[in-house]
C-alpha positions, 0 to 999 in steps of 0.5 A: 085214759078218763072215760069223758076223754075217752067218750070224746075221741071214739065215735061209734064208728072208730070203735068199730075201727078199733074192734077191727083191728084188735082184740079189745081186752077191756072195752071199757077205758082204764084211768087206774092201773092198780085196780084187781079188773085193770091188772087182769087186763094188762095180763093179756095187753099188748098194745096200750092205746093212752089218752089225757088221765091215763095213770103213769105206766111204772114198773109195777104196771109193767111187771103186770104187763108183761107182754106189752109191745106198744103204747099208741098215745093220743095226745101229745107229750108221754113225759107223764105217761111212759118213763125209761123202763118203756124203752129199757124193755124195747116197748114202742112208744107212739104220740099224737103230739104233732096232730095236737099241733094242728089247733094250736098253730090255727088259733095262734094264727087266728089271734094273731091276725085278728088282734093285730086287725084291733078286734078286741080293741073295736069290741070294747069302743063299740060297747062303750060307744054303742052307735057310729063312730070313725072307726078308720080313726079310731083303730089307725094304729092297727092292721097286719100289714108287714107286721113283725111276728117272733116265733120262739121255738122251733116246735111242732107247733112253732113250725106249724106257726111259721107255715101258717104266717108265711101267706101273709104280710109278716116279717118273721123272726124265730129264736131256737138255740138248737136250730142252725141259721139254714133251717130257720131261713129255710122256715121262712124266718130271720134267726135272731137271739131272744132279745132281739126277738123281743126288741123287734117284734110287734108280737111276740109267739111262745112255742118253746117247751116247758123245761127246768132251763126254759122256766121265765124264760120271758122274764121282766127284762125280756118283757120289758124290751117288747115295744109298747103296744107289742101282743104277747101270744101264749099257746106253750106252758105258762111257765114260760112267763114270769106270771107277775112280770107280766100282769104288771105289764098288762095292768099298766096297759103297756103291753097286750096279751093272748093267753090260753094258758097261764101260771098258775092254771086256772088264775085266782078269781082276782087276778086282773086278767080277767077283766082288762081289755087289753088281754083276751084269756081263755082256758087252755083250749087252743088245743084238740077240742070238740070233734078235733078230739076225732082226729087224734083217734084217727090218727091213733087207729092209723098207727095202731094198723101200721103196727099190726101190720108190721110196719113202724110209727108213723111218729115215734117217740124216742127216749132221747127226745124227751129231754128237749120236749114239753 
């Protein structure tokens, strides 16, 4: 992993964690595999703990490891880190995905409870007007009250999403072509197609991964099934979304948006986005930031003990998975 990474998920503490349980081989992380110290270190590696700016572990970094048992990853998808070979030599593989999960599913809630209340509405008036206004008035239209909240895939995070909704007042829907009506309804949510998400929902919630099949997936037709006025919320990939579709939604002032991620990422300086009020942009942070990064190391030197121990993954990564993940 980078060493900025790397210096934001170990504490001193979980260094010592981590001293305890292994041997540390080479202390210092790794961002380069090809490099004289970092094939010297794989030598002697059985284990791989990986991180954000951790280099693609190919056949080379392999044929330099050859007594690699295991790979701990303490973010979420490994589509970039780990490939076949992994699995064809019987290397385990270990993801953070669903502890990643956490922020995203938390700040997709946040934003969906507190643009449906009308906050970035309210703060863009209360700036204009700066003094006393009839503020029951002026945001009558808003409120979470029996609102429709769509939820597109069943991820992680999706699933998260939908435990997080169910105490509050929403109609949930959830679009997932790879989950029977039973699960959805068992998650708290109707089954419905994608453009019947569209069409019904007063906010729209992306969760789906970012695969060939899924890119604009909301394209200009799906948008323009969303009811006026409708919030799009998207934590996923902004390929999700078709980037120009979209912005000609939002400059018309016809839809509203959350993005905390977009196509490409990071926007132009001109893009509009940027300064519209009806859309609060943020750059790509809803995941582990700040002292969430501890909890994805935690969560590492738990899987690290089990696997010392002799015990398997807590959250397996499987070869066949990675078809249908981001």
């Amino acid at each position: 992993m980078s060493p900025e990474v790397a210096a934001g998920l170990f504490t001193p503490n979980a260094m010592e964690r981590l001293a305890g349980l292994v041997e540390l081989v080479h202390p210092a992380p790794l961002d380069d595999l090809t490099t004289p110290t970092a094939r010297a270190a794989l030598e002697r590696v059985d284990v791989l703990v990986t991180g954000w700016g951790c280099p693609l572990i190919d056949d080379r970094a392999l044929a330099a490891a050859p007594r690699l048992r295991a790979v701990v990853h303490t973010a979420g998808s490994v589509k970039g880190i780990v490939g076949a070979e992994c699995w064809r030599r019987g290397i385990e593989v270990s993801s953070a995905v669903q502890i990643n999960a956490l922020p995203v599913a938390e700040y997709t809630l946040a934003v969906i409870l507190l643009a449906n209340k009308g906050v970035l509405d309210a703060r863009e008036r209360y700036r204009r007007l700066r003094g006393p206004a009839d503020w029951h008035a002026e945001l009558a239209g808003y409120g979470n009250y029996r609102r429709t909240v769509g939820v597109i895939g069943a991820s992680r995070v999706g699933r998260r999403v939908l435990e997080l909704l169910r105490p509050h007042d929403f109609q949930v829907l959830l679009a997932d072509p790879f989950l029977a009506d039973a699960d959805a309804q068992a998650l708290g949510a109707e089954p419905v197609g994608l453009d019947e998400l569209c069409a019904r929902s007063d906010v729209v919630s992306v969760h789906a991964p970012a695969l060939p099949e899924t890119r604009h997936l909301l394209d200009g037709p799906r948008l323009a099934l969303m009811r006026d006025g409708a919030l799009l919320v998207n934590t996923a990939r902004g390929s999700l979304v078709d980037h120009d579709a979209l912005t000609r939604e939002l400059v018309s002032g016809r839809l509203r948006a959350v993005l905390d991620v977009t196509e490409p990422e990071v926007l132009p300086p001109d893009s509009p986005l940027y300064d519209l009020p009806n859309v609060l942009l943020t750059p790509h942070v809803a995941g582990s930031m700040g002292n969430e990064l501890h909890r994805l190391a935690d969560f590492a030197l738990d899987e690290l003990q089990r696997w010392c121990g002799g015990l398997p993954f807590s959250a397996p990564v499987t070869a066949a998975e990675l078809g249908q993940q981001a």
